[in-house]
C-alpha positions in Angstrom: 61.8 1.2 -74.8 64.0 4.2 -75.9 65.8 6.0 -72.9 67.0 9.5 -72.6 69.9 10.6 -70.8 70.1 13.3 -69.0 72.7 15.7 -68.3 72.1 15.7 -64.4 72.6 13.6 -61.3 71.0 12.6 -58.6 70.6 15.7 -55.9 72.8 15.2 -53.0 71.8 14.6 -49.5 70.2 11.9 -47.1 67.5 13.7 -45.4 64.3 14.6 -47.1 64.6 18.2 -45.7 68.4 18.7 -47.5 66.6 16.8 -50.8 63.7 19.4 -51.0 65.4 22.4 -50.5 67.6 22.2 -53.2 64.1 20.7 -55.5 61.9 23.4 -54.5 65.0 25.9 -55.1 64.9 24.8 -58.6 60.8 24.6 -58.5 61.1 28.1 -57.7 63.0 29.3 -60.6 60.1 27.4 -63.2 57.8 29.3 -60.8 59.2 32.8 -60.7 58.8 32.6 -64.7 55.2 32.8 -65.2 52.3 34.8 -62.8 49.9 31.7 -63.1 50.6 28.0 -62.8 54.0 26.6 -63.4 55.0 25.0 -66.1 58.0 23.6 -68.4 57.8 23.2 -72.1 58.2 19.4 -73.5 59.9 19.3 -77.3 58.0 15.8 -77.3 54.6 17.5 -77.4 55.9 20.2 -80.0 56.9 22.6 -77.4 53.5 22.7 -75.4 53.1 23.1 -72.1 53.4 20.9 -69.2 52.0 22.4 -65.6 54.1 20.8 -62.6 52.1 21.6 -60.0 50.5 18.2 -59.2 53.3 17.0 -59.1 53.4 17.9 -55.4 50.4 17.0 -54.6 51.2 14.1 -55.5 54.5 13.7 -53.3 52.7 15.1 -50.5 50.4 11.7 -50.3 54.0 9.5 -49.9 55.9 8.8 -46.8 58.9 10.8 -45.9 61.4 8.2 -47.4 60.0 8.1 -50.5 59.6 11.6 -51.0 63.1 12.5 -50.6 63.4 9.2 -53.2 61.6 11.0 -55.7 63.1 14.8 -55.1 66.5 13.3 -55.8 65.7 12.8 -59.7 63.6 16.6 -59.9 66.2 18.1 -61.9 66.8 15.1 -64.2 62.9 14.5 -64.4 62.7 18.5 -65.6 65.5 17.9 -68.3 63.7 14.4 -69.3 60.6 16.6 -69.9 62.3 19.6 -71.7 64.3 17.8 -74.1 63.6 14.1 -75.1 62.3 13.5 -78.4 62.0 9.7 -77.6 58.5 8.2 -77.7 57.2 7.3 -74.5 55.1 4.4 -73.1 51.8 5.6 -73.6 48.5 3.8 -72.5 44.4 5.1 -71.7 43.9 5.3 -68.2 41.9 2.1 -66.9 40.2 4.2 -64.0 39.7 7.3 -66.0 39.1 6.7 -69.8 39.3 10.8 -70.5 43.2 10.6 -69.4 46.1 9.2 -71.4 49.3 8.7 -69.5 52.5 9.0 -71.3 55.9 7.5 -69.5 58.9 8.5 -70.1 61.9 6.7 -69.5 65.4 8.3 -68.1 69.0 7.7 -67.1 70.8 10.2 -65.0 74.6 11.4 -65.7 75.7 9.2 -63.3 73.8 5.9 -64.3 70.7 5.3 -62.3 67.2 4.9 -63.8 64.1 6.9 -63.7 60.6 7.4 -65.1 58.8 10.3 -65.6 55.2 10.0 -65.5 52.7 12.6 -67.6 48.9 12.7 -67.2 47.1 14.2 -70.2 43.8 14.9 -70.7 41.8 14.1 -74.0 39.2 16.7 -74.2 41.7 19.7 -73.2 44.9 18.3 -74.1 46.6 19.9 -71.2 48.9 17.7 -69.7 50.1 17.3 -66.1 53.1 16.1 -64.7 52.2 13.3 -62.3 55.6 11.9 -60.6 58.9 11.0 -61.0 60.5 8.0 -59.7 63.6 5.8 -59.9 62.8 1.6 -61.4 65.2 -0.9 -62.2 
């Protein structure tokens, strides 16, 4: 398991409404770039496109704790999926056999783990980025 390291920390703050104001401030910037869905560019996939938007979604279906859990590792989770060359985990999805998903594996500057978790789809190829969280 190769394991990139990233060049930010953790976002500061206890409370999930501190945590998401600072993600969404940097969600914002990705989404003021582009008129359509938002998206980053991963070198892994050759500089393709990566939409974020279920993403939250996704968090919206978790409990307040573990949302602000997740938010905390947003901005290390976006430079994980810029800028790692590294070969993720990458497996066919057992409930969905038209999916592939691709995990990624992360430290943050100041030393705690994280995974970054990428849904793509075979007949499109567009990918999706699912959720971040931290793992020991």
């Amino acid at each position: 398991m190769e394991i990139y390291q990233s060049k930010f920390e953790r976002l500061p703050g206890t409370r999930y409404k501190e945590v998401y104001d600072k993600a969404f401030a940097y969600y914002s910037k990705i989404k003021k770039r582009t008129k359509r869905q938002p998206y980053v560019r991963s070198k892994y996939f050759g500089k393709q496109k990566v939409f974020l938007n279920l993403f939250w979604r996704h968090l919206d279906q978790k409990d307040w704790r573990d949302r602000a859990r997740r938010l905390r590792l947003f901005m290390a989770g976006i430079d994980l999926l810029r800028n790692t060359k590294l070969n993720p985990q990458s497996k066919e999805n057992p409930n969905k056999r038209s999916e592939i998903q691709h995990r990624f594996y992360g430290v943050t500057k100041c030393g705690n783990k994280f995974a970054v978790q990428i849904k793509e789809n075979k007949r499109s190829g567009r990918r999706f980025l699912i959720s971040i969280f931290p793992y020991k």
